[in-house]
N, CA, C and O of each residue as an XYZ file, in Angstrom:
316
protein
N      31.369    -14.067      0.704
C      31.378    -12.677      1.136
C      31.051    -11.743     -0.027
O      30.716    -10.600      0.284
N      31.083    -11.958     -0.897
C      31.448    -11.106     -2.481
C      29.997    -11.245     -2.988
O      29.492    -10.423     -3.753
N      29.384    -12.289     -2.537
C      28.070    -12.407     -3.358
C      26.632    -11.861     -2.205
O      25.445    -11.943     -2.520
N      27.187    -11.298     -0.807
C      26.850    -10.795     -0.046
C      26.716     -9.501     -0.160
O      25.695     -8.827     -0.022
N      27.702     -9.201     -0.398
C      28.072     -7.549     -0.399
C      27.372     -7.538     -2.180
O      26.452     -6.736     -2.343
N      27.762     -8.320     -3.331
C      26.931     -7.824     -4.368
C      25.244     -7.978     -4.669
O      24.680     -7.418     -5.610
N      24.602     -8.815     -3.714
C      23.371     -8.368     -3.121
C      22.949     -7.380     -2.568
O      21.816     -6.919     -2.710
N      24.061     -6.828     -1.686
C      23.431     -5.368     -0.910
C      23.707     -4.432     -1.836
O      22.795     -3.658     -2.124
N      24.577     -4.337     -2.284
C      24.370     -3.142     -3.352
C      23.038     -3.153     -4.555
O      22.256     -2.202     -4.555
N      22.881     -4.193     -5.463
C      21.352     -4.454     -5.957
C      20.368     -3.871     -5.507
O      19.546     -3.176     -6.104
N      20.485     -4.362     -3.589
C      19.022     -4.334     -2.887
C      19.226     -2.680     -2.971
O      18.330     -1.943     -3.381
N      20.334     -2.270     -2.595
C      20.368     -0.529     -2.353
C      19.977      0.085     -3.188
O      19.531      1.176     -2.832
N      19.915     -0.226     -4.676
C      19.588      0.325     -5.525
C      18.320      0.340     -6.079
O      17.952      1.196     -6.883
N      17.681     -0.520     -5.703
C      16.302     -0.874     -5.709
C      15.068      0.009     -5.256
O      14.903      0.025     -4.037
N      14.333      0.612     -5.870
C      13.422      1.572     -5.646
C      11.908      1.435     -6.225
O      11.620      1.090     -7.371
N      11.328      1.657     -5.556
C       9.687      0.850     -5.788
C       8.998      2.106     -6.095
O       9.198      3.203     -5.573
N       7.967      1.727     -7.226
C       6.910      3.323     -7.802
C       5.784      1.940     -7.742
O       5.891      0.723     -7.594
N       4.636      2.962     -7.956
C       3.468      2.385     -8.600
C       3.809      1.138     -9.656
O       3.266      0.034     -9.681
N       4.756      1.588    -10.427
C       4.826      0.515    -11.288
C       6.022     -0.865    -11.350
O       6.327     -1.444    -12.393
N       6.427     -1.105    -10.341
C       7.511     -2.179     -9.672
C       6.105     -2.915     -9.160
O       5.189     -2.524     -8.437
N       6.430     -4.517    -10.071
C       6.017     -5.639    -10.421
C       6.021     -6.257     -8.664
O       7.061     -6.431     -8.029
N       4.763     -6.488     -8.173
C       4.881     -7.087     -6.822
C       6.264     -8.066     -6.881
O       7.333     -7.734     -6.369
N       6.021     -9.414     -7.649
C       7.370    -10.307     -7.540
C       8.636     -9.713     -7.421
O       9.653    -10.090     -6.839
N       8.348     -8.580     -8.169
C      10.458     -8.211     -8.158
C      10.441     -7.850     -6.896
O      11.278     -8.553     -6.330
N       9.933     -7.122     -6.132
C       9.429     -6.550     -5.141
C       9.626     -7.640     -3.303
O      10.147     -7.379     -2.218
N       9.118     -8.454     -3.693
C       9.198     -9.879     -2.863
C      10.755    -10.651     -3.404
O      11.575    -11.168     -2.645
N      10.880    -10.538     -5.105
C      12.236    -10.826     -4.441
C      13.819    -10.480     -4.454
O      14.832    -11.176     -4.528
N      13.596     -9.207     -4.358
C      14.470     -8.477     -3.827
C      14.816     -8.288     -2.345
O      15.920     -8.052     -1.854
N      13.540     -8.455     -1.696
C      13.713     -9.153     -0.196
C      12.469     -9.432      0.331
O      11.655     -8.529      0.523
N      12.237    -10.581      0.584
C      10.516    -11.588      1.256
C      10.583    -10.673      2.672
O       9.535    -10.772      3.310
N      11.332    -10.031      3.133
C      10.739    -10.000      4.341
C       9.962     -8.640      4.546
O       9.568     -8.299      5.661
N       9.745     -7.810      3.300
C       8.832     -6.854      3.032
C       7.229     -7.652      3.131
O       6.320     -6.903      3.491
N       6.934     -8.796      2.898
C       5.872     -9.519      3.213
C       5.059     -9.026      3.639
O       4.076     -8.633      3.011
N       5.334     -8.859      5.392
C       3.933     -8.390      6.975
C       3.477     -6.859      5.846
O       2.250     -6.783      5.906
N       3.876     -6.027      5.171
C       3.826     -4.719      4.514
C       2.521     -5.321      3.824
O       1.412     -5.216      4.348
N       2.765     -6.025      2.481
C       1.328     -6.525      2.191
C       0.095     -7.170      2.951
O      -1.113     -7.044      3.153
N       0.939     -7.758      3.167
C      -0.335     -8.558      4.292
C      -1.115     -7.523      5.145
O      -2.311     -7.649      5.406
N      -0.396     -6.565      5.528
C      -0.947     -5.202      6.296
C      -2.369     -5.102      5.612
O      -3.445     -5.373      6.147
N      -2.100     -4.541      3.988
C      -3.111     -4.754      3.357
C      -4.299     -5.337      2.925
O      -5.333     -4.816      2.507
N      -3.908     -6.796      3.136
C      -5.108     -7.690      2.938
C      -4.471     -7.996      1.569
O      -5.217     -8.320      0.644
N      -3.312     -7.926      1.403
C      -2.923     -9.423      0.030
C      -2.646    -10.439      0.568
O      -1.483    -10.641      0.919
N      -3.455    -11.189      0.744
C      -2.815    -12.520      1.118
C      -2.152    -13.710      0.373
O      -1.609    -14.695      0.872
N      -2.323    -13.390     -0.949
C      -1.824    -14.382     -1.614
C      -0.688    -14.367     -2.176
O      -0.760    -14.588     -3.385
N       0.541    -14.159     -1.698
C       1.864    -13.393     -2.460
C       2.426    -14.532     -2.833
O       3.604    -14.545     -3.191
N       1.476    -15.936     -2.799
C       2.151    -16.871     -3.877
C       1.947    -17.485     -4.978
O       2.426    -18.443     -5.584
N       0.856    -16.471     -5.150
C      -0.096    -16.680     -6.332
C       0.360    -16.243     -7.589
O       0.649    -15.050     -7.495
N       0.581    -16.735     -8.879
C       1.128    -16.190    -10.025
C       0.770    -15.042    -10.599
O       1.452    -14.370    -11.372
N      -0.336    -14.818    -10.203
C      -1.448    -13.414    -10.802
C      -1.260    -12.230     -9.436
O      -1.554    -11.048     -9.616
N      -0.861    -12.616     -8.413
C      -0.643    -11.072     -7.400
C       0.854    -10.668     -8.039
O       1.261     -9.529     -8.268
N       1.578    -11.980     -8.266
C       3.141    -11.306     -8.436
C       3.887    -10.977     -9.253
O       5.054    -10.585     -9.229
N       2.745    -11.248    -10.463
C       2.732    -10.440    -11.356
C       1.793     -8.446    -11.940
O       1.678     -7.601    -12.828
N       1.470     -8.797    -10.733
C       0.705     -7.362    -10.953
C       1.997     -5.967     -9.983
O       2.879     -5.915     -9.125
N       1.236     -5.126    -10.917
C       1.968     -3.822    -10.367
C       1.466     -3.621     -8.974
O       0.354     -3.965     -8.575
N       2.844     -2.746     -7.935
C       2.169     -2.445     -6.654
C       1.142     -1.348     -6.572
O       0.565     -1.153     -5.502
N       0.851     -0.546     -7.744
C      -0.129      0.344     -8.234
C      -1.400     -0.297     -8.512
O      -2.275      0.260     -7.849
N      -1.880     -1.288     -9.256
C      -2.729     -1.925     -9.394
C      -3.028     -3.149     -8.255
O      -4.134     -3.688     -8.237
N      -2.038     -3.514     -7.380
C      -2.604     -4.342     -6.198
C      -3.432     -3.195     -5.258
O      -4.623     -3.434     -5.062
N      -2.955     -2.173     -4.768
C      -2.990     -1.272     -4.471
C      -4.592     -0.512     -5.064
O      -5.198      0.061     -4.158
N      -5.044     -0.488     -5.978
C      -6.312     -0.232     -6.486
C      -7.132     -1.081     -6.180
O      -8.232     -0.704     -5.776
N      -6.886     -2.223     -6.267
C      -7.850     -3.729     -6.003
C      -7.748     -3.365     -4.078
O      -8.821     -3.079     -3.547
N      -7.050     -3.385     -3.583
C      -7.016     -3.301     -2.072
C      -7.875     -2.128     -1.130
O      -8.167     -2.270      0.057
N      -8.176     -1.007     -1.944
C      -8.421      0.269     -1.779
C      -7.295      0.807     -0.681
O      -7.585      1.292      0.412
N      -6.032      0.632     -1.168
C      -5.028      0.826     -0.183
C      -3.990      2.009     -1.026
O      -3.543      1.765     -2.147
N      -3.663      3.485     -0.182
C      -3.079      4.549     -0.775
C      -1.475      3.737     -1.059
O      -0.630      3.183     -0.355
N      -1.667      4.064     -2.571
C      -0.325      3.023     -2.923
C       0.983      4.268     -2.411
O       1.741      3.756     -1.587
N       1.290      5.514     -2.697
C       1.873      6.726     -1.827
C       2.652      5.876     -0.656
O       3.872      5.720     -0.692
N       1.692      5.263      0.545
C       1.922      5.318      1.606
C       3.301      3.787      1.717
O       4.369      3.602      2.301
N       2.286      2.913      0.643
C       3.193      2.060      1.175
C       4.214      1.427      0.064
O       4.571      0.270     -0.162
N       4.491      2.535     -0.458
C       5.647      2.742     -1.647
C       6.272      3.431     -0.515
O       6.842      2.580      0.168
N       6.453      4.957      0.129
C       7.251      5.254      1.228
C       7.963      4.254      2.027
O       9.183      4.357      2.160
N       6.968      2.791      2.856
C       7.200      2.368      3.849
C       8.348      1.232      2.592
O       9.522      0.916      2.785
N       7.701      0.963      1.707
C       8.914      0.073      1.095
C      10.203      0.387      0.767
O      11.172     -0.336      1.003
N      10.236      1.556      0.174
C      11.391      2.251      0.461
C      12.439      2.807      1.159
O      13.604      3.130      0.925
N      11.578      2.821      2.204
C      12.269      3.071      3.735
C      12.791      1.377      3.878
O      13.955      1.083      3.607
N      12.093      0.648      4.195
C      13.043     -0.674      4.602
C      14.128     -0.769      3.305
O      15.223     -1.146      3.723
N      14.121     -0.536      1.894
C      15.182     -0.959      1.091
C      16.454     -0.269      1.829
O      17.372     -0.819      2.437
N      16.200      1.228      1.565
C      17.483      1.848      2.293
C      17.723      1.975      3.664
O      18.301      2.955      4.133
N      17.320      1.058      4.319
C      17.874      0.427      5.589
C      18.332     -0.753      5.468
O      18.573     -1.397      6.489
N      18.444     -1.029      4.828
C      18.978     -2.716      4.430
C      20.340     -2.348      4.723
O      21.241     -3.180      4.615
């Protein structure tokens, strides 16, 4: 129970910019996933996507990083 509840607080605190590292991003919670994929990353198991910034995936994608920094954020603080 303790290591439940000290996950949700982590995840709550967790806030994504341009510059939050795809991996931390995935794993702080995988089920943000369908969000990229929206995009056309398909490879979120690749060592080189999950290490890149969601700012720079986001440039490579031609995808407004704005929009889906909002939508990630919105699912953290609904967690």
């Amino acid at each position: 129970m303790l290591a439940s509840l000290e996950r949700r607080i982590i995840i709550m605190a967790f806030v994504v910019t341009k510059d939050t590292i795809i991996g931390d991003i995935l794993d702080a919670d995988f089920e943000v996933s369908p969000y990229f994929l929206e995009m056309g990353m398909h490879c979120l198991g690749c060592p080189s996507s999950r290490g890149e910034t969601l700012g720079e995936a986001c440039a490579v994608h031609g995808v407004e990083a704005d929009d889906l920094i909002e939508k990630l954020n919105a699912h953290f603080e609904n967690l």
